[in-house]
Phi, psi and omega in degrees: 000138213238110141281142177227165167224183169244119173309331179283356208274098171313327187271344168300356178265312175330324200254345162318295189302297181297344176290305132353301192247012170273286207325304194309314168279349161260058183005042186271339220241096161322324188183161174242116158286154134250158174260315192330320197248164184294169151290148189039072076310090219212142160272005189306147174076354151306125166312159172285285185336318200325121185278161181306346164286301190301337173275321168351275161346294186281358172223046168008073197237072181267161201279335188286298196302329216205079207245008171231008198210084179274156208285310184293330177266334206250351173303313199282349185293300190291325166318304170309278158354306195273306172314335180273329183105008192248130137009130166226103162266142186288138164227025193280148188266136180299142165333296197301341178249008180262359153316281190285354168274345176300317168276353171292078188272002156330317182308308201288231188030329200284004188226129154344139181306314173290331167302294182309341165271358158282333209280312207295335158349284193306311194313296176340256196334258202329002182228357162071018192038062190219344160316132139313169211262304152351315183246004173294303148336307142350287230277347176277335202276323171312328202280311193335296201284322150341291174292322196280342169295332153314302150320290153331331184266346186284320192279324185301323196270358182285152208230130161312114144097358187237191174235138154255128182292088199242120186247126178198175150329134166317309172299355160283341158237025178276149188305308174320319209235316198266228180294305202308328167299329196248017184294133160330129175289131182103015177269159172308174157162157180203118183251145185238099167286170177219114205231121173279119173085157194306149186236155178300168189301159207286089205315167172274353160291004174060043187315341186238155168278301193224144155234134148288109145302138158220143165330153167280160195269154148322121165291146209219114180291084195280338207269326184260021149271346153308310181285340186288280187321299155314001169063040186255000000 
């Protein structure tokens, strides 16, 4: 099961947790994937007792490293997980490695051509057109190597008879453009956008399976703390 969310949304972390502890109490739920924490960051082999500094540790999970994924909202997510007795894996593609996906023009290949000018599309738009024209190519290759690492880790946790649970960005699990491109063919799955405040007619690519609605948030100027961050 692919969930997806808006990182501002407090109740889209709400319906994480609770998702988490329906799949759990029916002993269904193989892993928890995350994008929020790296590949091979992992909770395995933690006591359900563990405290949240010992979860911490174990998904090197700092106030520095994960300064858009803050602890007090994505902890009880994790948490939940570990108290249950489930796996909590980083799936995320490592730091160490987006240098060189950048420069990876295999990565272009991993998508239909239309799909991949879509995919550089969202990048443009999602940057508020303040990217030089130059990284955008880079910068589609990072989400890339991004779903299929996310994939890979998801596919990997799988279980008889059970489900792994993968929380990431919406752009990361719409089925057209994200981790679903890169899934073994014929595996289950089912994907959940999660969208704050009313969503537009349903595109004809299906990006979902499901759309989940939560009330809208207060409005956010996103392009101008982007341009405040970026010093524009």
């Amino acid at each position: 099961m692919l969930l997806g969310e808006q990182h501002d949304a407090p109740e889209h972390q709400a319906m994480q947790r609770a998702t988490v502890q329906t799949l759990s109490q029916r002993g269904q739920l193989a892993a928890l994937v995350l994008e929020m924490a790296e590949q091979g960051q992992q909770t395995t082999g933690l006591p359900r007792s563990a405290s949240e500094t010992e979860v911490r540790q174990a998904l090197k999970w700092t106030d520095e490293a994960h300064s858009g994924w803050p602890w007090v909202v994505y902890g009880p997510v994790v948490m939940a997980a570990v108290a249950a007795g489930v796996p909590v894996l980083g799936g995320n593609l490592p730091r160490t490695q987006m240098r060189a996906a950048m420069g990876n023009t295999e990565l272009d290949q991993q998508l239909p051509p239309e799909a991949l000018a879509q995919q550089q599309t969202h990048i443009r738009e999602g940057h508020c057109g303040l990217l030089p024209e130059g990284q955008i190519e880079p910068m589609t290759r990072i989400q890339i190597a991004r779903d299929r690492t996310l994939a890979e880790v998801a596919v990997a946790a799988l279980r008889p008879g059970q489900t792994v649970l993968l929380v990431a960005g919406n752009g990361h699990v719409r089925r057209d453009l994200g981790v679903p491109q890169h899934l073994p063919a014929g595996l289950p799955h089912h994907v959940v956008m999660v969208q704050a405040g009313s969503t537009q007619a349903t595109p004809s690519n299906n990006p979902a399976d499901t759309v989940w609605t939560t009330p809208p948030g207060p409005p956010t100027d996103h392009c101008a703390v982007l341009k405040k961050q970026m010093g524009r």
